[in-house]
Every structure is written in C-alpha cells, then in structure tokens.
N, C-alpha and C positions, 0 to 999 in steps of 0.2 A: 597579474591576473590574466589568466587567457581565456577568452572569447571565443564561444561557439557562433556559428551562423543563426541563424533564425532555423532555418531546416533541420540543422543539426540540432539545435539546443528541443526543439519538438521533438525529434527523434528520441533524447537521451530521455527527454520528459516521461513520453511513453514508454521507453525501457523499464524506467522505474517504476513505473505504477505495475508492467507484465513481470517485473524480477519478483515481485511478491509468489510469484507459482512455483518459485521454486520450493516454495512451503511442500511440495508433493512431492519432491526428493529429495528433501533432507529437514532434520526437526529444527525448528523455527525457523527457516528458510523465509517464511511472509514476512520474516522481519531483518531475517539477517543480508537478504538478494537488494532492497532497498538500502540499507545501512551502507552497505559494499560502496555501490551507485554512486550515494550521495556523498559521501567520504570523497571518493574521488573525483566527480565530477563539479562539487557544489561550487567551487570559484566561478565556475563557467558562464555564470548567467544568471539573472534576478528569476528568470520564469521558472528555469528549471529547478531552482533552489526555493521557491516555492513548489513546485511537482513533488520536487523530493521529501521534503519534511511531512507534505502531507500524503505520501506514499510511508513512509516511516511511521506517522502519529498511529496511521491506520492501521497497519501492521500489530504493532504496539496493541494495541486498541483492540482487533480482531483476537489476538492471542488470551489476552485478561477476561472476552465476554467469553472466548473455548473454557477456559481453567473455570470457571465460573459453571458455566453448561456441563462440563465435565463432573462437576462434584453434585451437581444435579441430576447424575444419572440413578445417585442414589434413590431418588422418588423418579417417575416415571419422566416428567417431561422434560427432565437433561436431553434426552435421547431426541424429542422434537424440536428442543433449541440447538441442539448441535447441529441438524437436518436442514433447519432453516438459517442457522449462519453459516453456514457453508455454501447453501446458495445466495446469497446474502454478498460472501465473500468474492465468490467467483462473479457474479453480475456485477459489483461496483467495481471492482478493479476493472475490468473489462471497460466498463462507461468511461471512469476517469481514460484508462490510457487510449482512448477514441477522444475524448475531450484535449487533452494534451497533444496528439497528434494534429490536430484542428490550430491549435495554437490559442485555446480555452483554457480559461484559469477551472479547478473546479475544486470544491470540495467535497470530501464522504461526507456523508450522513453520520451520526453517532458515533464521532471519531473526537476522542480524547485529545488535546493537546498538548503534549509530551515537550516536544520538539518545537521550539518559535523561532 
C-alpha cells in the first residue's frame, strides 16, 4: 500500500469531489470521473477513501434523483426539479472539494449510500 502525503492525499480528495464535472462532458461523467479516481487512488489513504466513496455515493445519488426529475418532466415540475438539482449539484460538490482541501471529512446531503 502506498501512501500519499497529507498534501497530497487533500489534494487527490479534492480532485475527487471536482472529477464529478466532468459530468459536462461526457454522459455520466458525475459518476464515472470519481469511479476512475477512486479505483486508482483508494489504497492511498483512509481520508481520501473516505472523499472518494463519498464523491462516488453522490454521484450515484445525483444521477437516480436526474432519472427521476427527468420522467417528471412529463407533469411540469420535472423541469423545476431538474433546475434545482443542478444547482444543488454544482454547490455541494464545490463545498465538499473546499472541505477536502481543508483536510475536512464531509458529507453530502441526501446522498444514498452505495458505496461503504
């Protein structure tokens, strides 16, 4: 098992939580940029293998409440729930991977536990 720095393992933390953007360039990207991350990095370190899972649950998580919102567009307010997880989406990723960088444990909000 190889060992990151303290610097480093915060660093890899917050990659993980900002890989979920890559959901804007490529479909399920919010879930597949963490999956990547943590695949490879998770020996590295208890903090960031906690980052990571719960950069993944969330991912996970955000995708099931879209498909959801999505099939609600058939009555009107899919279209305000899609509106509002998206800012939803981009604020809490944003907090956690400032919290990770900090060297903060953190969790989402209303995030599924998939991944233990």
């Amino acid at each position: 098992m190889n060992h990151l720095s303290g610097k480093d393992e915060r660093m890899w933390a917050m990659i993980v939580h900002l890989s979920a953007l890559a959901g804007f360039l490529i479909p399920f990207g919010n879930v597949l940029g963490p999956l990547v991350i943590w695949l490879v990095k998770r020996e590295e370190g208890e903090f960031f293998q906690e980052h990571g899972k719960e950069a993944l649950n969330f991912g996970i998580s955000i995708t099931i409440y879209a498909a959801v919102s999505g099939l609600l567009l058939i009555v009107f307010i899919g279209a305000i729930l899609l509106t509002a997880l998206f800012i939803f989406w981009i604020v809490f990723v944003v907090i956690a991977a400032i919290r990770a960088n900090e060297g903060k444990s953190y969790r989402y909000p209303l995030t599924l536990r998939f991944v233990k």
